[in-house]
Backbone as JSON Lines, residues from 0, in Angstrom:
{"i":0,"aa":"X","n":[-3.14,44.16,66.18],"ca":[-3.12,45.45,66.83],"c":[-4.16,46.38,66.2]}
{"i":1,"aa":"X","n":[-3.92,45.86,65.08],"ca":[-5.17,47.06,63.92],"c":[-6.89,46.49,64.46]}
{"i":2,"aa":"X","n":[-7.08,45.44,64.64],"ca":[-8.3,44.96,64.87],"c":[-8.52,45.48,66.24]}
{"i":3,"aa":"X","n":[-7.83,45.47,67.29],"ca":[-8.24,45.55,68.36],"c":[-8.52,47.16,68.75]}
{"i":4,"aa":"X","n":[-7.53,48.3,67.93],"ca":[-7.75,49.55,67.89],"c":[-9.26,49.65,67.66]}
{"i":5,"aa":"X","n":[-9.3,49.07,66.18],"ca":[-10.73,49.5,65.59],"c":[-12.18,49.26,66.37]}
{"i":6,"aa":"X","n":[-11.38,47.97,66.99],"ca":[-12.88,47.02,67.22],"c":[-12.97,48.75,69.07]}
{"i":7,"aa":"X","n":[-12.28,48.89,69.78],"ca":[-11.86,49.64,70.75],"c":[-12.4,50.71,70.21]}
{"i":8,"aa":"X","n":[-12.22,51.71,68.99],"ca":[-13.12,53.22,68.12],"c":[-14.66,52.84,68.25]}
{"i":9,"aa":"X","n":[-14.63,51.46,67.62],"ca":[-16.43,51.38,67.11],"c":[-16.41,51.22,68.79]}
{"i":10,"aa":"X","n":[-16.46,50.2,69.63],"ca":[-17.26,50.37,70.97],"c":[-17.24,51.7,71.32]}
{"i":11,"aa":"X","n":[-17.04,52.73,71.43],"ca":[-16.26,53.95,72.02],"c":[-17.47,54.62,71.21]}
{"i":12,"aa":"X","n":[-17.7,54.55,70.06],"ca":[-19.01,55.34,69.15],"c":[-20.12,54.87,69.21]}
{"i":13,"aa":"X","n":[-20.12,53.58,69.8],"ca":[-21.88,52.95,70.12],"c":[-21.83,53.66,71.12]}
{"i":14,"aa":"X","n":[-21.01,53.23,71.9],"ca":[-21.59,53.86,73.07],"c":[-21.57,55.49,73.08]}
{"i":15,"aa":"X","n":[-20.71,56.29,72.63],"ca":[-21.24,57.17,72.54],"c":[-22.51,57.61,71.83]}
{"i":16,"aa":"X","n":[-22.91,57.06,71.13],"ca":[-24.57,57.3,70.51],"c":[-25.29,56.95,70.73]}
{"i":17,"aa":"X","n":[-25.31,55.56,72.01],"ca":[-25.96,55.42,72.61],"c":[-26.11,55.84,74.22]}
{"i":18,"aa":"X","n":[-25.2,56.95,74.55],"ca":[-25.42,57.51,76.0],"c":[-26.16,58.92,75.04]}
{"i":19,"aa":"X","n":[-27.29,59.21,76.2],"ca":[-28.26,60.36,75.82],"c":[-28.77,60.68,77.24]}
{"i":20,"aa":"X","n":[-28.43,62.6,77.58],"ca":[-28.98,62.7,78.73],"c":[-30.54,62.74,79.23]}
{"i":21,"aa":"X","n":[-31.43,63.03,78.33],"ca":[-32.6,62.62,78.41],"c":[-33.7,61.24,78.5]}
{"i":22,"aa":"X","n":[-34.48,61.2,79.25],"ca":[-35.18,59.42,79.09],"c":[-36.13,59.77,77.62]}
{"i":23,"aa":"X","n":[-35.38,58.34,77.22],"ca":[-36.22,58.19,75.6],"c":[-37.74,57.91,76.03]}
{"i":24,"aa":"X","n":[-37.92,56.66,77.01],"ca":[-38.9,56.57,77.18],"c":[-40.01,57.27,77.43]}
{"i":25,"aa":"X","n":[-39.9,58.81,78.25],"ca":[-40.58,59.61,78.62],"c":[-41.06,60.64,77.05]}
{"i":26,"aa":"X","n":[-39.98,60.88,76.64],"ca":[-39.49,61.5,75.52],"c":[-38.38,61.25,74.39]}
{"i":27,"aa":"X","n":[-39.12,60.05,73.64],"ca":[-38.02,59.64,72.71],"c":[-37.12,60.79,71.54]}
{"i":28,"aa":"X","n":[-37.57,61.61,71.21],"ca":[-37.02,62.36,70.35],"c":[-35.66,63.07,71.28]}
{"i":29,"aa":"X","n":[-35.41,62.71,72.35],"ca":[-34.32,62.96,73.15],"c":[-32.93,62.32,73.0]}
{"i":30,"aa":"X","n":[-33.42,60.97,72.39],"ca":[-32.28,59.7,72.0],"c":[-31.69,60.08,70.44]}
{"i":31,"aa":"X","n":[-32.18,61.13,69.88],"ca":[-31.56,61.83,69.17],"c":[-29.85,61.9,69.06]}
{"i":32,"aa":"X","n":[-28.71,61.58,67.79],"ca":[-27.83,61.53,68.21],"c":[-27.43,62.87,67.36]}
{"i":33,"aa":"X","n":[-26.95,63.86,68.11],"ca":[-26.86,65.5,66.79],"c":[-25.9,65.39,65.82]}
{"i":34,"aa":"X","n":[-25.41,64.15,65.55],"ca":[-23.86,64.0,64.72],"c":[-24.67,63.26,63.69]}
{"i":35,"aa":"X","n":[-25.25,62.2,63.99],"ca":[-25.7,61.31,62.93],"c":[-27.41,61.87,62.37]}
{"i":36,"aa":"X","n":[-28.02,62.54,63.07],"ca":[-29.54,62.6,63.65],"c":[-30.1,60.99,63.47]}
{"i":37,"aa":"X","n":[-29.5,60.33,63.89],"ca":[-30.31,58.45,64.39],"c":[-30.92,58.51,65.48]}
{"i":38,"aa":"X","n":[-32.39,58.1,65.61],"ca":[-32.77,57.6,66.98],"c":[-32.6,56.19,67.45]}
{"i":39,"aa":"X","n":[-32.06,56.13,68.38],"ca":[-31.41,54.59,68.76],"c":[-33.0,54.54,70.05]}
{"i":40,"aa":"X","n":[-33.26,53.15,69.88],"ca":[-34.55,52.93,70.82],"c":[-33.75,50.97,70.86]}
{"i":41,"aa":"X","n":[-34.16,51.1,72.49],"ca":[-33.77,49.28,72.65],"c":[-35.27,48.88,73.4]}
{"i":42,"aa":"X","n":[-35.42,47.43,72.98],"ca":[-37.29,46.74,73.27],"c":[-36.81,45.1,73.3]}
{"i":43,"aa":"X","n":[-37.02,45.17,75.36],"ca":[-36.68,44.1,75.65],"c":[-38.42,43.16,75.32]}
{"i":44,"aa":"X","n":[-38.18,42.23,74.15],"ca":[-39.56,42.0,73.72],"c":[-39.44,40.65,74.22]}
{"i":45,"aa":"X","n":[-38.96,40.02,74.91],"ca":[-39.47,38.76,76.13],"c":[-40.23,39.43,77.44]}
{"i":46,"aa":"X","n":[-39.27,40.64,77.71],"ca":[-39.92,41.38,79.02],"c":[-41.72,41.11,78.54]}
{"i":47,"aa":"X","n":[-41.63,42.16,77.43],"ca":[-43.07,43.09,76.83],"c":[-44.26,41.52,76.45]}
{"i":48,"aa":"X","n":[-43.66,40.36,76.21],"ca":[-44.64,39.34,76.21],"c":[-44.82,38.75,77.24]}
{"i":49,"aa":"X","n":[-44.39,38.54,78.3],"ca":[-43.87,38.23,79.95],"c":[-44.91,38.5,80.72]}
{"i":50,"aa":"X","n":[-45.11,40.05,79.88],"ca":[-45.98,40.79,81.49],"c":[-47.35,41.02,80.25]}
{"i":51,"aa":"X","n":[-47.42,40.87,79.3],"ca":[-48.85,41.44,78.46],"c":[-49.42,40.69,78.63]}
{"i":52,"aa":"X","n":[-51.14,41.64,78.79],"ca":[-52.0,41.21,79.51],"c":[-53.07,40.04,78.47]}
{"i":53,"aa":"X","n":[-52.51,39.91,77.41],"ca":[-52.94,39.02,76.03],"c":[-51.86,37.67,76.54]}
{"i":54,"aa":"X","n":[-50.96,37.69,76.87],"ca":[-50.01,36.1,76.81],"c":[-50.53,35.9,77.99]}
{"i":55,"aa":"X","n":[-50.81,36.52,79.65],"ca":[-51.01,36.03,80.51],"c":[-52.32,35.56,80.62]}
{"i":56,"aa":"X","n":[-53.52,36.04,79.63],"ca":[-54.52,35.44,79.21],"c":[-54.63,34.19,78.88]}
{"i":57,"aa":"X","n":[-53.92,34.63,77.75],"ca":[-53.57,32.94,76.89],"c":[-53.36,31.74,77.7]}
{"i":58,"aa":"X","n":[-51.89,32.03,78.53],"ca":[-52.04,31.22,79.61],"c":[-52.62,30.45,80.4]}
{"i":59,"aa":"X","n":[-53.21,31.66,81.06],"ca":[-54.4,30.97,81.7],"c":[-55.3,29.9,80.96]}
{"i":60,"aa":"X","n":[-55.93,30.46,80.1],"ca":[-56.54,29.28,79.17],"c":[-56.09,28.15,78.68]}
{"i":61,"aa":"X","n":[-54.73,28.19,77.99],"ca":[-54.13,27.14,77.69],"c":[-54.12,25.85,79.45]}
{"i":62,"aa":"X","n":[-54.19,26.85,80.34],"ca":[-53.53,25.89,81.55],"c":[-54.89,25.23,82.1]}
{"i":63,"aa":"X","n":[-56.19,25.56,81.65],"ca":[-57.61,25.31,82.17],"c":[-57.44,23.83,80.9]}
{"i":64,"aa":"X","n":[-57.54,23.86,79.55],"ca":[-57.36,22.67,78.42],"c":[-56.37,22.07,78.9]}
{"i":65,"aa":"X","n":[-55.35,22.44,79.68],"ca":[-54.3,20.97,79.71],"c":[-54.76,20.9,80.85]}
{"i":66,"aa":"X","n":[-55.47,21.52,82.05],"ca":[-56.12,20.42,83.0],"c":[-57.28,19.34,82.52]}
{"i":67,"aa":"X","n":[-58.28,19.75,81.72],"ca":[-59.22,18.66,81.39],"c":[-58.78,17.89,80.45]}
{"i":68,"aa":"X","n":[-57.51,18.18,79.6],"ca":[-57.22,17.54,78.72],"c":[-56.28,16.25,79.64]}
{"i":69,"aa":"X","n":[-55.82,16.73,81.23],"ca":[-54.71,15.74,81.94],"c":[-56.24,14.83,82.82]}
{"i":70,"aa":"X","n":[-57.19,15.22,83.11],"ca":[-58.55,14.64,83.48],"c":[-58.7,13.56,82.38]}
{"i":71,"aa":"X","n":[-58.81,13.83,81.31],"ca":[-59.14,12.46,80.01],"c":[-58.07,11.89,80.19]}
{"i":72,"aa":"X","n":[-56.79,12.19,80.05],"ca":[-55.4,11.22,80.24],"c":[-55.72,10.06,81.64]}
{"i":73,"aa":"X","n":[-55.86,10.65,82.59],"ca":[-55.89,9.91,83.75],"c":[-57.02,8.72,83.66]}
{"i":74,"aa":"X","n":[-58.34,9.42,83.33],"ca":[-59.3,8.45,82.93],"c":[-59.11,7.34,82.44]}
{"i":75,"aa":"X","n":[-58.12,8.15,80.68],"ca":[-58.26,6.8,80.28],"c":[-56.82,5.56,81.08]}
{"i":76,"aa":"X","n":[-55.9,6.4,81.82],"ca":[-54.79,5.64,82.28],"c":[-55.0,4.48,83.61]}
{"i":77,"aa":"X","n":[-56.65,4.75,83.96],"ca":[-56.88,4.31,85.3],"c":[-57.99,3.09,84.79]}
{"i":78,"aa":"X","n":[-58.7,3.34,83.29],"ca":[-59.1,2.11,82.56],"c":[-58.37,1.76,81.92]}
{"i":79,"aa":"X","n":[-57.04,1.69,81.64],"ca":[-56.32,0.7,80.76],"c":[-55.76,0.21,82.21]}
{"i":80,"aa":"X","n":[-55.25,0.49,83.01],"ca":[-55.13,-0.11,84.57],"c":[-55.63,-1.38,84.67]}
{"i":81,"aa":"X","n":[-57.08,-0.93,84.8],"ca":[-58.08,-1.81,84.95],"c":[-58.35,-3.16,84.11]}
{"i":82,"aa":"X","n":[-58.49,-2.63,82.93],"ca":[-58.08,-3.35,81.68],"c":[-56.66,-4.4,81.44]}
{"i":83,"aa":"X","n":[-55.74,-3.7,81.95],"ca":[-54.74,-4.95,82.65],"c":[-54.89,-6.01,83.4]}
{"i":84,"aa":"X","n":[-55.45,-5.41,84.69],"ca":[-55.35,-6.35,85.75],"c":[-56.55,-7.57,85.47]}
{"i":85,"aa":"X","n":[-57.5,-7.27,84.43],"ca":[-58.34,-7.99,84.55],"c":[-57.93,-9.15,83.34]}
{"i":86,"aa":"X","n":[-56.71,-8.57,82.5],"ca":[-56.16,-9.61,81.27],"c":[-55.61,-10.36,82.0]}
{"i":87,"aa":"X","n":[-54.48,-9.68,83.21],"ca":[-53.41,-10.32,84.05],"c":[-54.13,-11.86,84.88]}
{"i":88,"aa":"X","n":[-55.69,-11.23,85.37],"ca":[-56.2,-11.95,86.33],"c":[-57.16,-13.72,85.32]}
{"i":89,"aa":"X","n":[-57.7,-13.22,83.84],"ca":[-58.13,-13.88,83.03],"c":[-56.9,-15.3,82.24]}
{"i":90,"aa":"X","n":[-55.91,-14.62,82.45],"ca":[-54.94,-15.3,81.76],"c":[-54.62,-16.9,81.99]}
{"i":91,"aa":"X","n":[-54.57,-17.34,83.51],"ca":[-54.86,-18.67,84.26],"c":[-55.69,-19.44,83.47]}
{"i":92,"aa":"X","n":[-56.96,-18.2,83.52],"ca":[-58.31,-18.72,83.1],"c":[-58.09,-19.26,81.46]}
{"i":93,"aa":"X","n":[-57.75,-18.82,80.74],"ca":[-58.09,-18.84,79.47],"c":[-56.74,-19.62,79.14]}
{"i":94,"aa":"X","n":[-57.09,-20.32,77.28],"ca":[-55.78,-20.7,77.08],"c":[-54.99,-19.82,75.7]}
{"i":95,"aa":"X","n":[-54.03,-20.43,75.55],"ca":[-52.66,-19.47,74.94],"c":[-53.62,-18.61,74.31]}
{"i":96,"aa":"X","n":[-54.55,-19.18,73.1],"ca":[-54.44,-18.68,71.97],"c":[-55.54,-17.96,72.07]}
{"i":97,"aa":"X","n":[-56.84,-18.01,73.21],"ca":[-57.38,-16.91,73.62],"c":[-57.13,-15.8,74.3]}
{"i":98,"aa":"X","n":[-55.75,-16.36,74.97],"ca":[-55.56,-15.19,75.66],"c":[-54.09,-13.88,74.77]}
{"i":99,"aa":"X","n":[-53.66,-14.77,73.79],"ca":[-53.04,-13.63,73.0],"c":[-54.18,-12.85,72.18]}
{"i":100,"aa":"X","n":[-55.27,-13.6,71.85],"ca":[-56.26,-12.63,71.2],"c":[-56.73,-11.25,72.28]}
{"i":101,"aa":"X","n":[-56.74,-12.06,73.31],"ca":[-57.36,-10.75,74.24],"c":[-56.0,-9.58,74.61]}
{"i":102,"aa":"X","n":[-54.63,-10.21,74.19],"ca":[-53.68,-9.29,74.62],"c":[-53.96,-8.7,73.61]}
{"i":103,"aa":"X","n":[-53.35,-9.27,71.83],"ca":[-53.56,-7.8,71.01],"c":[-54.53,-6.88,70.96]}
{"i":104,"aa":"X","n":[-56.04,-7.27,71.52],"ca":[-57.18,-6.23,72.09],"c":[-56.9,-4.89,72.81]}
{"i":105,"aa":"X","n":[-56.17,-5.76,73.91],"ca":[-55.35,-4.61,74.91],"c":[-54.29,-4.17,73.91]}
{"i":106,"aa":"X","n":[-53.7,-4.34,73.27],"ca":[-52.48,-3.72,73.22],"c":[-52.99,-2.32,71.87]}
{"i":107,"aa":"X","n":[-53.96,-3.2,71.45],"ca":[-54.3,-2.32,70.5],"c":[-55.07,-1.13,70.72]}
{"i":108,"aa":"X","n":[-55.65,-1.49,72.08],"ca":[-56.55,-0.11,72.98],"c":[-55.51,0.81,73.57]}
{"i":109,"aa":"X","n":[-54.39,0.46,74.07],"ca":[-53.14,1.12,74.29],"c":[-52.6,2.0,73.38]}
{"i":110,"aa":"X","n":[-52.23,1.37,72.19],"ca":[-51.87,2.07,71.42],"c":[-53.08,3.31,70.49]}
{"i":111,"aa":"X","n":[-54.12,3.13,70.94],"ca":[-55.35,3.76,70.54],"c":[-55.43,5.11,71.46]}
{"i":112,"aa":"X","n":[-55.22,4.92,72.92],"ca":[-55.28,5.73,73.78],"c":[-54.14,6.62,73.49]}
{"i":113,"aa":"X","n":[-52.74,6.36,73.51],"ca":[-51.48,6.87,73.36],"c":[-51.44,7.86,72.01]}
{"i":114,"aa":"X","n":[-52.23,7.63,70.9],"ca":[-52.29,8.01,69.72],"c":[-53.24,9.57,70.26]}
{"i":115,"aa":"X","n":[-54.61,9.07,70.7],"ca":[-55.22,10.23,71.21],"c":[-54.8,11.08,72.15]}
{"i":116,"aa":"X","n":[-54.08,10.93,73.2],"ca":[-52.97,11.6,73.83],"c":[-52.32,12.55,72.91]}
{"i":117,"aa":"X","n":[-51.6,11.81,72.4],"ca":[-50.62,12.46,71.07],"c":[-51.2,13.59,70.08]}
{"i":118,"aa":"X","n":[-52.67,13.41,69.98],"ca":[-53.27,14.25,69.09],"c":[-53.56,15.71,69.92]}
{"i":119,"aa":"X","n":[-54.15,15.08,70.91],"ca":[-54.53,16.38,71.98],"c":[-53.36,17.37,72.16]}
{"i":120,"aa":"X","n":[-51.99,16.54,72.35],"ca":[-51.39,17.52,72.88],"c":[-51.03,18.45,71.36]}
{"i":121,"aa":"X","n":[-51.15,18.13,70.49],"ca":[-50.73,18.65,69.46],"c":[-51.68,19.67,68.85]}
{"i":122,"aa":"X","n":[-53.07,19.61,69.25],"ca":[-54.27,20.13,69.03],"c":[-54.06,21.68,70.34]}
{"i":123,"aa":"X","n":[-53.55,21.2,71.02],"ca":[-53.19,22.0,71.97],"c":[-52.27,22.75,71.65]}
{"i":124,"aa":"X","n":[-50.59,22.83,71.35],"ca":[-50.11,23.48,70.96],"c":[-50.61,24.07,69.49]}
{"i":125,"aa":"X","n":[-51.5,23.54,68.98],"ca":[-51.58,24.21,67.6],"c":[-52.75,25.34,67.89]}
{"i":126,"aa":"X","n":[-53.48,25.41,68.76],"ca":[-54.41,26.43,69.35],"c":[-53.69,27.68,70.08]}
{"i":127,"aa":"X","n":[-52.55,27.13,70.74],"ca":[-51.39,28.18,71.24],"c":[-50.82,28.89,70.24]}
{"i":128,"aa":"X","n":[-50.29,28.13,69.64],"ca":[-49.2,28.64,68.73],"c":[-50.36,29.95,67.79]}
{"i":129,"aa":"X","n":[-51.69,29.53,67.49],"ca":[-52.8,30.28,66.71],"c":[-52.92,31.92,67.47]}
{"i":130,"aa":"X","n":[-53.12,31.15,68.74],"ca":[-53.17,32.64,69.76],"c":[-51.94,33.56,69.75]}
{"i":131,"aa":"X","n":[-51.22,32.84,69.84],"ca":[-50.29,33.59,69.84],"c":[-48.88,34.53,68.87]}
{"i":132,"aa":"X","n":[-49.59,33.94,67.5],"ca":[-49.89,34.5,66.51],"c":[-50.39,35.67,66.79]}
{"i":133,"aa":"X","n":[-52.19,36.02,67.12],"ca":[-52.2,37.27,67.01],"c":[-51.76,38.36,68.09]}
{"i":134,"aa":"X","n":[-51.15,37.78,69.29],"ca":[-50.09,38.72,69.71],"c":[-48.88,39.21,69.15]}
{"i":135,"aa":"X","n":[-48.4,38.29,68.75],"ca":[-47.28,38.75,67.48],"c":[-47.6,39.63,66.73]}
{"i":136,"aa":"X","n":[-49.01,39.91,65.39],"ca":[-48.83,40.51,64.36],"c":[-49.69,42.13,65.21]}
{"i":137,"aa":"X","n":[-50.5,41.79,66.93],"ca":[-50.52,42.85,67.65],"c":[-49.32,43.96,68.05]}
{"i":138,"aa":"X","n":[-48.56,43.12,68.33],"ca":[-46.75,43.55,69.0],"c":[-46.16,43.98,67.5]}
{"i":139,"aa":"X","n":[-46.27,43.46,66.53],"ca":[-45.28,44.54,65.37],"c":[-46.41,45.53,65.42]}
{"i":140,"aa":"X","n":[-47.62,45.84,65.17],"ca":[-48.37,46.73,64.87],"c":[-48.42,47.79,65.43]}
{"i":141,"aa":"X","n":[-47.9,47.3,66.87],"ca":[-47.96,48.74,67.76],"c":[-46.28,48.56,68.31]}
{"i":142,"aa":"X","n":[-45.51,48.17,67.69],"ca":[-43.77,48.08,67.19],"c":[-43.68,49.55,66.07]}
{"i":143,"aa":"X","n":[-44.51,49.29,64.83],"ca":[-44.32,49.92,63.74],"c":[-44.73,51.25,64.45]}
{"i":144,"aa":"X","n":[-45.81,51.43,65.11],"ca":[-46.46,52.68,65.15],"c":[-45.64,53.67,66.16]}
{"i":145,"aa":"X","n":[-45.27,52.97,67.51],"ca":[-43.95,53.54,68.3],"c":[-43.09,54.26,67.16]}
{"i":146,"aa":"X","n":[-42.23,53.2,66.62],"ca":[-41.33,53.8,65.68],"c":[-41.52,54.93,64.38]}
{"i":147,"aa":"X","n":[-42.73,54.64,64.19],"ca":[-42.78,55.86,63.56],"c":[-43.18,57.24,63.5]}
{"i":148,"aa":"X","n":[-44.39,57.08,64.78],"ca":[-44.2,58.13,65.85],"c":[-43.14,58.99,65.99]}
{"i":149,"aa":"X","n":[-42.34,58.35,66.86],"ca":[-41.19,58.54,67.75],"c":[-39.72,58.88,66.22]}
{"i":150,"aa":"X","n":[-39.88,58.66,65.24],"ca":[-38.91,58.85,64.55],"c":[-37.96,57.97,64.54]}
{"i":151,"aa":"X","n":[-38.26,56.4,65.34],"ca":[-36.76,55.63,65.85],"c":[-36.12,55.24,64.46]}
{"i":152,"aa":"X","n":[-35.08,55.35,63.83],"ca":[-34.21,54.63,63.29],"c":[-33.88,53.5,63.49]}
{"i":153,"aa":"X","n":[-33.07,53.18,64.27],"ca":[-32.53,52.14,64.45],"c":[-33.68,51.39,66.09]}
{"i":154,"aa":"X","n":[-34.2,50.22,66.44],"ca":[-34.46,49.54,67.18],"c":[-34.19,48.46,67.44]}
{"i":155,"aa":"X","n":[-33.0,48.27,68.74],"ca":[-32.21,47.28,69.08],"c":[-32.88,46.06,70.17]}
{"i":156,"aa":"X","n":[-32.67,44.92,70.31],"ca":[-32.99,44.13,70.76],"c":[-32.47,43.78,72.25]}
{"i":157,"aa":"X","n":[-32.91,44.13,73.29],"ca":[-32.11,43.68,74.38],"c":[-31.05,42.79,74.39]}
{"i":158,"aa":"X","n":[-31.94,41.72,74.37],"ca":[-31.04,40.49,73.98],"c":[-29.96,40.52,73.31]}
{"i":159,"aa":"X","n":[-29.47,41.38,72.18],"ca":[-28.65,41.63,71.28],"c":[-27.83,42.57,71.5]}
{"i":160,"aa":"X","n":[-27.82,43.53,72.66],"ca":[-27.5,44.63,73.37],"c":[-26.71,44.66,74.58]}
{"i":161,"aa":"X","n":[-25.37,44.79,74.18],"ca":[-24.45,44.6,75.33],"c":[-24.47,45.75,76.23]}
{"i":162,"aa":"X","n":[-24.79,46.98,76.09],"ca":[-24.53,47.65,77.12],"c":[-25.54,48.94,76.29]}
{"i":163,"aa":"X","n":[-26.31,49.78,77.16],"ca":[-27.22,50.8,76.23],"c":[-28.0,51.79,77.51]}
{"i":164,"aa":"X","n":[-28.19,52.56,77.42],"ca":[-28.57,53.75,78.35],"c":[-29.76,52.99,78.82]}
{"i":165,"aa":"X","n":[-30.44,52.81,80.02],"ca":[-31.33,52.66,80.46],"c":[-32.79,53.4,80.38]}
{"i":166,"aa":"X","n":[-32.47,54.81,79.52],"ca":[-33.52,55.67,79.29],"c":[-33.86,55.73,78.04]}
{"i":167,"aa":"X","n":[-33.3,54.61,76.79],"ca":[-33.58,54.07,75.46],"c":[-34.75,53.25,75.76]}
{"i":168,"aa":"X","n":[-34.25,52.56,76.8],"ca":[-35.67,51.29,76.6],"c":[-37.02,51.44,76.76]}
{"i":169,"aa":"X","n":[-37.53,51.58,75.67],"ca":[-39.13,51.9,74.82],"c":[-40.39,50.55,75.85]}
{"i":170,"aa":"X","n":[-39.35,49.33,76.18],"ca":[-40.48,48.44,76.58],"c":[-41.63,48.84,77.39]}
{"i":171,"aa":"X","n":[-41.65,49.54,78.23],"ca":[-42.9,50.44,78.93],"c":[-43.86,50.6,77.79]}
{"i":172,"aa":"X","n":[-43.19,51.38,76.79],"ca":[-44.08,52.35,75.95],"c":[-45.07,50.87,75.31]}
{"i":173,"aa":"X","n":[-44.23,49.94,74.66],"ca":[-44.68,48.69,74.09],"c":[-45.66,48.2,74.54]}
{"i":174,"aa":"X","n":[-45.62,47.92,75.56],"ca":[-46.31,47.2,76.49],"c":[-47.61,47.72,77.22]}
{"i":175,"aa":"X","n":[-47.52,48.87,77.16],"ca":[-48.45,49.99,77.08],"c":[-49.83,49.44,76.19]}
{"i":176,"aa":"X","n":[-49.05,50.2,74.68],"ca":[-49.37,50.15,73.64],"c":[-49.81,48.56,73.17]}
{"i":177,"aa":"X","n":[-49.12,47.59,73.71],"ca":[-50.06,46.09,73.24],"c":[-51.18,45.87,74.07]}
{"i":178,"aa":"X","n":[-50.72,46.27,75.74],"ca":[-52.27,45.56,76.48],"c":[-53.26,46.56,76.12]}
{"i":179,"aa":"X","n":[-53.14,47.78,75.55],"ca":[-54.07,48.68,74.91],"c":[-55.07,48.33,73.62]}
{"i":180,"aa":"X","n":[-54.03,47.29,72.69],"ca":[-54.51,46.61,71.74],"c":[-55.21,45.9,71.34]}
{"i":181,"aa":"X","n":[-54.6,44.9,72.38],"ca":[-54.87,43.22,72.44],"c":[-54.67,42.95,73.55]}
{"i":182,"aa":"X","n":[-55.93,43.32,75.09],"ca":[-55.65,42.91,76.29],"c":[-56.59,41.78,76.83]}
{"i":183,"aa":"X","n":[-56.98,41.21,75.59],"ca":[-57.2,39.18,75.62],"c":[-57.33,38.44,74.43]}
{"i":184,"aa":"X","n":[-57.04,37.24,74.39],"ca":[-57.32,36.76,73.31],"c":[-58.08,35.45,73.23]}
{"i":185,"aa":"X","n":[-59.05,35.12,72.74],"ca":[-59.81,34.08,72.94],"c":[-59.09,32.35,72.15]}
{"i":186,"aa":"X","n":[-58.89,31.58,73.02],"ca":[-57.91,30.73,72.69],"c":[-59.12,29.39,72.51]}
{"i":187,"aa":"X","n":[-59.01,29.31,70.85],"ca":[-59.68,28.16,70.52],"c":[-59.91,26.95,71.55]}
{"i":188,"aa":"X","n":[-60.72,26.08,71.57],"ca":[-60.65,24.77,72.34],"c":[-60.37,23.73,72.16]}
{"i":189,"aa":"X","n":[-59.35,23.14,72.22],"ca":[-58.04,22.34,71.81],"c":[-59.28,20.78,71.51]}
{"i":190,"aa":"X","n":[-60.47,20.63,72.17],"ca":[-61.19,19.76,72.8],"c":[-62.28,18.95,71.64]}
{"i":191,"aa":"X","n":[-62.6,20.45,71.07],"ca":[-63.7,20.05,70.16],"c":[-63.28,19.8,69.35]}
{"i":192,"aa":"X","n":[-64.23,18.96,68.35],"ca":[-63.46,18.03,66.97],"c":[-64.19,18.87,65.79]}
């Protein structure tokens, strides 16, 4: 009974400190709470990477390398093809012990191809993951500067945010403030050695 009172007070005081008749976003020093003086600010930051004009960059680029990078795949998938049918077609021809030599050939070009596959794609995400890095240490930079601007105290996470005034959420301002920052980013070439 005691838990459920309490847990029933605290919801009852978030939310009261977090209803504010003014939009934060327009004017954050509005989200002001006059009991505590906390500024409560919420930053839906999947939205704010979703729509910035640096990840939809990235994108794009990343999606131009995994087309030429799916061009070399096919290549080489349409000569190991080839490379089959012509072991498949030799095999009659030849006997056992030449023709297991010519399989471990193939098998070993297979596993040669599959390996380089394997590298690319990893060369690939590791060029992503680089880019997108400096959207990250872009997005706290102009995270920190909002907040300290604006005076926010406390900055809550959508995601983490069960219920919160609709005129807290700063993501506009964010998002603003990153494609202002960082509105491209040049995404290494997964390609070159």
């Amino acid at each position: 009974m005691f838990k459920k009172s309490l847990l029933w007070v605290s919801a009852l005081f978030v939310s009261a400190l977090l209803m504010t008749p003014q939009s934060f976003a327009q004017e954050p020093k509005a989200a002001k709470n006059s009991v505590s003086g906390v500024f409560f600010a919420v930053l839906d930051v999947d939205a704010v990477l979703k729509q910035s004009k640096a990840v939809k960059n990235i994108h794009e680029q990343i999606a131009k390398y995994q087309a030429e990078i799916q061009k070399g795949v096919d290549a080489d998938n349409k000569t190991l093809k080839e490379e089959e049918a012509e072991l498949v077609r030799k095999r009659n021809l030849q006997t056992d012990d030449q023709f297991q030599v010519e399989r471990k050939k193939f098998q070993k070009r297979v596993a040669g191809v599959q390996r380089n596959i394997q590298e690319r794609g990893q060369k690939l995400t590791q060029v992503r993951l680089k880019a997108m890095s400096k959207v990250d240490e872009a997005l706290r930079i102009v995270i920190e500067g909002i907040v300290k601007t604006n005076q926010i105290t406390i900055l809550l996470d959508k995601r983490s945010t069960i219920m919160s005034n609709v005129e807290l959420d700063i993501s506009g301002l964010v998002l603003n403030g990153l494609d202002a920052k960082l509105p491209s980013v040049l995404v290494d070439n997964p390609l070159k050695k």
